[in-house]
Kinemage of the C-alpha trace (Angstrom):
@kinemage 1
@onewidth
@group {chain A} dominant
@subgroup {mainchain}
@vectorlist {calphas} color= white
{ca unk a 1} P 0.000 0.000 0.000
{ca unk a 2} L 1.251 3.155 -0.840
{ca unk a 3} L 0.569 7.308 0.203
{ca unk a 4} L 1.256 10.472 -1.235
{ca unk a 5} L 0.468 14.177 -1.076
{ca unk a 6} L -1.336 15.693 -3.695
{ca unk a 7} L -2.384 19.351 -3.516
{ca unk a 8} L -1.741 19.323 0.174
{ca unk a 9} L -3.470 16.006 0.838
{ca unk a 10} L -3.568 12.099 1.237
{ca unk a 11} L -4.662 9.737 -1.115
{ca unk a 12} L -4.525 6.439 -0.813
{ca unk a 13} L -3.796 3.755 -3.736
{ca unk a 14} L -3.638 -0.339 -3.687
{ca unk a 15} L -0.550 -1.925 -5.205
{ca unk a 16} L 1.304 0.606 -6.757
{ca unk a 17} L 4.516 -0.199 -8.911
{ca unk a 18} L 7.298 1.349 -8.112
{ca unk a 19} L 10.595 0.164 -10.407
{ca unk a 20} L 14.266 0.415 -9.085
{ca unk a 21} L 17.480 -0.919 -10.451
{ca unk a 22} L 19.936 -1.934 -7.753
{ca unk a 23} L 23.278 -4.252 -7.484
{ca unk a 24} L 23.569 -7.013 -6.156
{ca unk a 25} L 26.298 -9.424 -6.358
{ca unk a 26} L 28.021 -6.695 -8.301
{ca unk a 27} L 25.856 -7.120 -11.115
{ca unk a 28} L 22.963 -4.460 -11.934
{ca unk a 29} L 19.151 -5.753 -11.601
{ca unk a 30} L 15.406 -4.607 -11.933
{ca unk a 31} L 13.099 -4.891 -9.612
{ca unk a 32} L 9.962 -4.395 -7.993
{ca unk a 33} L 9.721 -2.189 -4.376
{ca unk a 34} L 6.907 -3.611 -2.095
{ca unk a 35} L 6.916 -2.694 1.502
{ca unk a 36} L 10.772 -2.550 2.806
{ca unk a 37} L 11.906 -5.210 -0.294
{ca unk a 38} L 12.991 -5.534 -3.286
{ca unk a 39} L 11.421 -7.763 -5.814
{ca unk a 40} L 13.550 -9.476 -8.764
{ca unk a 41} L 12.733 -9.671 -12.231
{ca unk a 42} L 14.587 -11.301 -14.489
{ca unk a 43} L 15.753 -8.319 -16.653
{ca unk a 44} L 18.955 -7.146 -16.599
{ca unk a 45} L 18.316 -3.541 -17.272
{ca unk a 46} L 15.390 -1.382 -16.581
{ca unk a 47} L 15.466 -0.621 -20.964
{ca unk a 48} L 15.424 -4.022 -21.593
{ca unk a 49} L 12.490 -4.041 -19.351
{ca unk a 50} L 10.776 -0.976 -20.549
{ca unk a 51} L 11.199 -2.307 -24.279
{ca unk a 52} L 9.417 -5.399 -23.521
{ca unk a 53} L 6.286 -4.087 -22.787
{ca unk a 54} L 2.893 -5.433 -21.554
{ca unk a 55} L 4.333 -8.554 -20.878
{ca unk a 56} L 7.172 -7.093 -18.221
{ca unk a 57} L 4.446 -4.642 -16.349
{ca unk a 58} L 2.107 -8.265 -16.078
{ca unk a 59} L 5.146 -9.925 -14.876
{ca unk a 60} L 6.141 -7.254 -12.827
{ca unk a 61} L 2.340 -7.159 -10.816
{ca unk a 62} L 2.332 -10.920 -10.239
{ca unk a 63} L 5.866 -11.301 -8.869
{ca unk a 64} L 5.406 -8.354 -6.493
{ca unk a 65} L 2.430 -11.064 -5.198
{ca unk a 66} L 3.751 -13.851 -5.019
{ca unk a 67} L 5.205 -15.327 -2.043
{ca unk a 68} L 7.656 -17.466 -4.020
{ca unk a 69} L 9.225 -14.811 -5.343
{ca unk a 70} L 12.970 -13.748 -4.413
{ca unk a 71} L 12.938 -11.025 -2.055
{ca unk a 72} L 15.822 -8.300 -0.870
{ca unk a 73} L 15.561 -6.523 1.836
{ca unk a 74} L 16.375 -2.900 0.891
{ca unk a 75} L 18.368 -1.905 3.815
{ca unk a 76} L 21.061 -4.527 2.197
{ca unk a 77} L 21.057 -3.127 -1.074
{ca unk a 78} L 22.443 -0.455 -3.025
{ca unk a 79} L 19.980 0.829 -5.236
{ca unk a 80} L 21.264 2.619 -8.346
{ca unk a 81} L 19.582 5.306 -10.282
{ca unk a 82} L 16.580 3.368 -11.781
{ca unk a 83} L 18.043 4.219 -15.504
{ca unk a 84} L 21.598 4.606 -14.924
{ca unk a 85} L 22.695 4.792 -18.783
{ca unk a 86} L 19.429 6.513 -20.463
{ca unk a 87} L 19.988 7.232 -23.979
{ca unk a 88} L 19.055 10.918 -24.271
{ca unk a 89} L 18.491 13.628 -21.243
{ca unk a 90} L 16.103 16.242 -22.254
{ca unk a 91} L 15.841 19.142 -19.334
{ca unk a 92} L 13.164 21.675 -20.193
{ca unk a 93} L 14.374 25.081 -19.038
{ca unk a 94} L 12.204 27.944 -17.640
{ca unk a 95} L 8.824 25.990 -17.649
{ca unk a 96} L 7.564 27.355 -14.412
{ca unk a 97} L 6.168 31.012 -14.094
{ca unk a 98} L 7.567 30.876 -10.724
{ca unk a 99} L 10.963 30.344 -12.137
{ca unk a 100} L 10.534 32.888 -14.665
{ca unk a 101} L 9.487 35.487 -12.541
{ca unk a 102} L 12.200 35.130 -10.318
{ca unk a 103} L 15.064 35.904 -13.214
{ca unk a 104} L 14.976 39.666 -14.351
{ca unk a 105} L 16.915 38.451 -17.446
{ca unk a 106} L 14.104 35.676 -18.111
{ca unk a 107} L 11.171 35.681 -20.840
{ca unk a 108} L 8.300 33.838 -21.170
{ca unk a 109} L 8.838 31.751 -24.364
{ca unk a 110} L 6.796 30.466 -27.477
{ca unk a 111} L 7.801 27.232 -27.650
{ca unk a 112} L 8.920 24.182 -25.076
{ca unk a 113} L 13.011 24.880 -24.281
{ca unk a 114} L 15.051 22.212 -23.862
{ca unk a 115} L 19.045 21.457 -22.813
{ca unk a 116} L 20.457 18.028 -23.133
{ca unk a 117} L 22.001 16.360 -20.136
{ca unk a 118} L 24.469 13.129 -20.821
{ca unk a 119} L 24.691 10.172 -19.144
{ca unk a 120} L 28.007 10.949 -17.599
{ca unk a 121} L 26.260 12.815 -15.173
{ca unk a 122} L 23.704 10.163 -13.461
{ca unk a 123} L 23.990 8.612 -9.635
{ca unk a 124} L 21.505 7.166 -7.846
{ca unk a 125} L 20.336 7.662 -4.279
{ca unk a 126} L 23.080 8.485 -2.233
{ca unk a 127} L 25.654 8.355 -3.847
{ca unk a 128} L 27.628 11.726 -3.656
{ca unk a 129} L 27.612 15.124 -5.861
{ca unk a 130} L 31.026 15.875 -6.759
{ca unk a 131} L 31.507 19.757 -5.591
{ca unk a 132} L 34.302 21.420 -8.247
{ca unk a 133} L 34.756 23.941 -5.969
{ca unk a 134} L 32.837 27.049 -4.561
{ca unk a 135} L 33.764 29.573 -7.410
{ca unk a 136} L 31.824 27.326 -9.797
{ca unk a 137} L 28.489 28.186 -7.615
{ca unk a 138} L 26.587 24.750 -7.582
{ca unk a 139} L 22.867 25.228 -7.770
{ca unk a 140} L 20.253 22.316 -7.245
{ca unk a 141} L 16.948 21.955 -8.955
{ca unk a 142} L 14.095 19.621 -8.692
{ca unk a 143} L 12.462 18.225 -11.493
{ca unk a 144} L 9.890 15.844 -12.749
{ca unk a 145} L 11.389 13.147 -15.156
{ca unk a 146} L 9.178 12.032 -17.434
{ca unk a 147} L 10.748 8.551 -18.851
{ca unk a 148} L 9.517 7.523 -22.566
{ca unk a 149} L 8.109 4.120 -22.744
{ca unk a 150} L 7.327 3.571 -26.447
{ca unk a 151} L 9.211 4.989 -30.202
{ca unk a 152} L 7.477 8.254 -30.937
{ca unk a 153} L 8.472 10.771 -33.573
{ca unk a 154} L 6.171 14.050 -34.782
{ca unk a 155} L 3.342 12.545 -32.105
{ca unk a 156} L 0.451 14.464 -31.528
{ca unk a 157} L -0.600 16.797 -28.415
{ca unk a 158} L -3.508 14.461 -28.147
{ca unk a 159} L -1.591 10.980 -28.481
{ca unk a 160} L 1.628 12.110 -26.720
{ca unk a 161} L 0.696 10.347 -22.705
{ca unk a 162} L 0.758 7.273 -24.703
{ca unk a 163} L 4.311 7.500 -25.041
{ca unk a 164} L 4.633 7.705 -21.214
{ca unk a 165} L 6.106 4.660 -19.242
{ca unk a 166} L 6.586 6.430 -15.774
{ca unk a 167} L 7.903 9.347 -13.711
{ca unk a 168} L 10.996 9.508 -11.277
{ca unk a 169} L 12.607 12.384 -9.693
{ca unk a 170} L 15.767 14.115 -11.642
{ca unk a 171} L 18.555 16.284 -9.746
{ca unk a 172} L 19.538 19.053 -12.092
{ca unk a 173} L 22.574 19.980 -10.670
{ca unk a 174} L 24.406 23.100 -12.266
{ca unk a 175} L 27.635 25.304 -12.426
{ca unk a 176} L 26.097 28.291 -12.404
{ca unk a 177} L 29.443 30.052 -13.133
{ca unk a 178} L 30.248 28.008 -16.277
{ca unk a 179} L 26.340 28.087 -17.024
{ca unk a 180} L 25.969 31.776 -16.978
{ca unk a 181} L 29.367 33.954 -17.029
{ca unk a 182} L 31.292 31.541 -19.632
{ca unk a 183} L 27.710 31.484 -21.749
{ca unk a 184} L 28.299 27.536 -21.473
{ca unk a 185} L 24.954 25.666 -21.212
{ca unk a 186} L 26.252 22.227 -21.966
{ca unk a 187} L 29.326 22.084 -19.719
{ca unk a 188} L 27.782 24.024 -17.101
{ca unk a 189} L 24.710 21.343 -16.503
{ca unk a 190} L 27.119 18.149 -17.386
{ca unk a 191} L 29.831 17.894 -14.916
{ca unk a 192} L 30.003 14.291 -13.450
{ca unk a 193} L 27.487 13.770 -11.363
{ca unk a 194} L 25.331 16.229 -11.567
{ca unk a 195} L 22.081 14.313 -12.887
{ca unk a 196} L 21.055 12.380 -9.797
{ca unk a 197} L 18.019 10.234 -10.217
{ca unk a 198} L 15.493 8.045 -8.176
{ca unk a 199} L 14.791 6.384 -6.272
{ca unk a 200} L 12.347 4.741 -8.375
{ca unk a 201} L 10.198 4.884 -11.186
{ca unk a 202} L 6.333 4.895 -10.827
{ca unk a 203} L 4.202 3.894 -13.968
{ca unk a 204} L 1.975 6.312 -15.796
{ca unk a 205} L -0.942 4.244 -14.535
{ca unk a 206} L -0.653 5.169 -11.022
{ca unk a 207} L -0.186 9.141 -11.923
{ca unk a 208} L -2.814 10.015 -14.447
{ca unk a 209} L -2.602 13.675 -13.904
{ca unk a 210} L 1.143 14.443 -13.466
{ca unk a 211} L 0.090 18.242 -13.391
{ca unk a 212} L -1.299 18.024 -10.170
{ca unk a 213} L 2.171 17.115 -8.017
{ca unk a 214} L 3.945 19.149 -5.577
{ca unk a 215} L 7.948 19.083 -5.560
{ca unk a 216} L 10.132 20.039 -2.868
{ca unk a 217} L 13.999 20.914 -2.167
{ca unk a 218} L 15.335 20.564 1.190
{ca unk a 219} L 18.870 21.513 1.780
{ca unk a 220} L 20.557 20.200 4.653
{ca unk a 221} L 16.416 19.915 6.410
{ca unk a 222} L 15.513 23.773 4.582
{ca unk a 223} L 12.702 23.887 2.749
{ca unk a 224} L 14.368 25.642 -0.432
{ca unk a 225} L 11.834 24.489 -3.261
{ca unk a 226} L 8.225 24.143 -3.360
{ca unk a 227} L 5.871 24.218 -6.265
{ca unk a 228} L 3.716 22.650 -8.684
{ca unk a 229} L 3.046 21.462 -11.735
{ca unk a 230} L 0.129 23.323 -11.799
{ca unk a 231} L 2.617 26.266 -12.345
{ca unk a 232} L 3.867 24.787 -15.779
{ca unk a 233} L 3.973 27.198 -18.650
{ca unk a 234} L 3.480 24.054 -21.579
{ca unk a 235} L 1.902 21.316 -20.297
{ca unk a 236} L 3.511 17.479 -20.709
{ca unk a 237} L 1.421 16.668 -23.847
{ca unk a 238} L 2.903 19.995 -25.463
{ca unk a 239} L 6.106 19.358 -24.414
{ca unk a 240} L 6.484 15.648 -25.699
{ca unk a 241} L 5.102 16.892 -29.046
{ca unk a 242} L 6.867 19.771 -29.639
{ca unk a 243} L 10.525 17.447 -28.909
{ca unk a 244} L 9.173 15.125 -31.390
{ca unk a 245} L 8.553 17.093 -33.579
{ca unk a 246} L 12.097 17.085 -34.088
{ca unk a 247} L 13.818 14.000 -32.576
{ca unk a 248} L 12.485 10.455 -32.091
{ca unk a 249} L 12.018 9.728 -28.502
{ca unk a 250} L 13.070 5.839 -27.711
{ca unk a 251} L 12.224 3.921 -24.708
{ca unk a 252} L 14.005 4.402 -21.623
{ca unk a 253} L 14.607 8.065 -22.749
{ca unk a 254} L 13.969 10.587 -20.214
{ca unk a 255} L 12.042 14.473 -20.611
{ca unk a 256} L 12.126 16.621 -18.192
{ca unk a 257} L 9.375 19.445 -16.947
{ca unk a 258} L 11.324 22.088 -15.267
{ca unk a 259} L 12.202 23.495 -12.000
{ca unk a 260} L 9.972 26.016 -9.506
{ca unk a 261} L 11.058 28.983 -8.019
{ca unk a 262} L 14.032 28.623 -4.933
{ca unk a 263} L 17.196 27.956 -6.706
{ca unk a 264} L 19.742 29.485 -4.979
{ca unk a 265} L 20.968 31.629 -8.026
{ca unk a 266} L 18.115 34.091 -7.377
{ca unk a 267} L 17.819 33.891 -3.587
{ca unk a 268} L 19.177 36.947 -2.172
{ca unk a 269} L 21.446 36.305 -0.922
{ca unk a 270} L 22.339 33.478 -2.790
{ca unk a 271} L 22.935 29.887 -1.758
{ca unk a 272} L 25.075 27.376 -3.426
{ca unk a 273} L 25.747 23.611 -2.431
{ca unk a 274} L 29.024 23.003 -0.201
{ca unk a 275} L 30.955 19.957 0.819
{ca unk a 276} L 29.284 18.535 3.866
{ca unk a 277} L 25.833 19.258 2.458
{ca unk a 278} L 22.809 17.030 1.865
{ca unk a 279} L 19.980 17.882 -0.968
{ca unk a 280} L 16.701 15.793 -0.555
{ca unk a 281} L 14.314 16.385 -3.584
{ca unk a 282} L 10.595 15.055 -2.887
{ca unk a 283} L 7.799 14.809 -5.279
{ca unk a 284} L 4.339 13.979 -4.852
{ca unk a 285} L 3.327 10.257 -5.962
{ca unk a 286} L 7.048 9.209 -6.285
{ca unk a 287} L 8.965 9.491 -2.883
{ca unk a 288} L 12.558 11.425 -2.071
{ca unk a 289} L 15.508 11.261 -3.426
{ca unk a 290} L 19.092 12.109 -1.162
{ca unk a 291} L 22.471 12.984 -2.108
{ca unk a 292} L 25.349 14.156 -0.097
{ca unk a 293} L 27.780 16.522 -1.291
{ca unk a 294} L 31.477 15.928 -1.537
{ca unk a 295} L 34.320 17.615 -2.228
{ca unk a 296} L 36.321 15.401 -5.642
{ca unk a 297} L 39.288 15.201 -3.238
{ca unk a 298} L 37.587 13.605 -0.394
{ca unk a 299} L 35.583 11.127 -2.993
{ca unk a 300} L 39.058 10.444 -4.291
{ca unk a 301} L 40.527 9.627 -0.885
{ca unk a 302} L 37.598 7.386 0.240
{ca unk a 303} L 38.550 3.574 0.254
């Protein structure tokens, strides 16, 4: 059994699926969360598992209830980012009035904006944000990520939640420095690391109306973040249409809706990650996702 918030609430919902990849025995699996375990299916990556369909949600569903099936306790596993090597990273930038209002230098915009992150950059719950050092101003973001299920290309407004598999919750770390002063987009969001994603993924089926969730940043237990999708300037539909309109989308593929207001850029004063801090990102539906921050010399030095 599973809760969530939604629009300030408590709903309740009867056997949700939540997906996670994880290692064990130094090998990566899929599996199925249910209660405090973890589930295995016999796919040996969560694209191989999105790819085949029908037939792996079905499978997925009647392992997670059945009493034969192999079990791990989560507390003894290290769960990974639930796509650790997706094929394309699509962040959509300034989606949130909130967001825009908050940048004097910011406009709202015609069409759906988009910046590509690379897999380089993903780690999975826990596992530490590499800190370059303060002068490069490291910013956090939360965002929705929307992961593609089936091969769309120049998809309609009206078709385009049929190419939905799931949601999970995206970290878009940034150097605001090499972001902003250098004019450098792409280097500034794709430092190592900076893409942290989890902890799971939740199928479309148990979020029909993704527009309705609340996200949250806490830094170090500071509520820094807190929105909703309701605040989205281009809603998912026109987003997944307007980046197929150009691109084909493939399974395991992962779009993202944009951040809220509270990123520490436009705080005043401002407020950038550190060594020694911890980020938790929370969105409604999904759960939390926490990453410590490290210094590159002290991730270096650790046995």
């Amino acid at each position: 059994m599973a809760f969530w918030r939604v629009d300030g609430g408590t709903r309740e919902h009867q056997q949700s699926v939540r997906l996670v990849t994880y290692a064990h025995r130094k090998r990566q699996r899929v599996g199925v969360l249910r209660d405090d375990a973890v589930v295995a299916l016999p796919f040996g990556s969560m694209i191989e598992f999105i790819a085949a369909g029908r037939g792996a949600m079905a499978l997925a569903r009647a392992a997670s209830t059945d009493a034969r099936s192999v079990r791990h306790p989560v507390g003894k596993l290290q769960l990974l980012a639930p796509i650790p090597k997706p094929g394309k990273m699509l962040f959509s930038g300034l989606n949130y009035k909130s967001h825009i209002n908050e940048n004097a230098n910011a406009r709202f915009l015609d069409n759906p904006r988009f910046f590509a992150k690379l897999n380089n950059c993903v780690i999975g719950p826990g596992a530490p944000i590499l800190h370059p050092g303060a002068r490069f101003q490291v910013d956090y973001e939360v965002e929705l990520g929307v992961v593609i299920g089936t091969r769309c290309h120049r998809i309609a407004e009206k078709d385009a939640m049929g190419c939905v598999f799931g949601y999970t919750i995206l970290h878009d770390v940034s150097a605001r420095l090499t972001q902003f002063n250098d004019n450098n987009e792409t280097m500034g969001k794709n430092y190592d690391t900076f893409a942290p994603m989890g902890p799971c993924i939740v199928t479309a089926d148990e979020i029909p109306d993704p527009s309705v969730l609340g996200l949250r940043t806490w830094l170090n237990d500071i509520l820094m973040q807190d929105g909703s999708n309701r605040d989205w300037c281009f809603p998912l539909p026109r987003i997944l249409a307007w980046l197929s309109s150009a691109m084909t989308l493939e399974p395991g593929d992962i779009v993202t809706t944009g951040t809220p207001a509270g990123t520490g850029y436009f705080r005043k004063p401002q407020v950038f990650l550190s060594p020694g801090d911890v980020v938790r990102l929370e969105i409604d539906a999904i759960g939390s996702l926490t990453n410590p921050v490290r210094t590159i010399e002290d991730e270096r030095e650790t046995p």
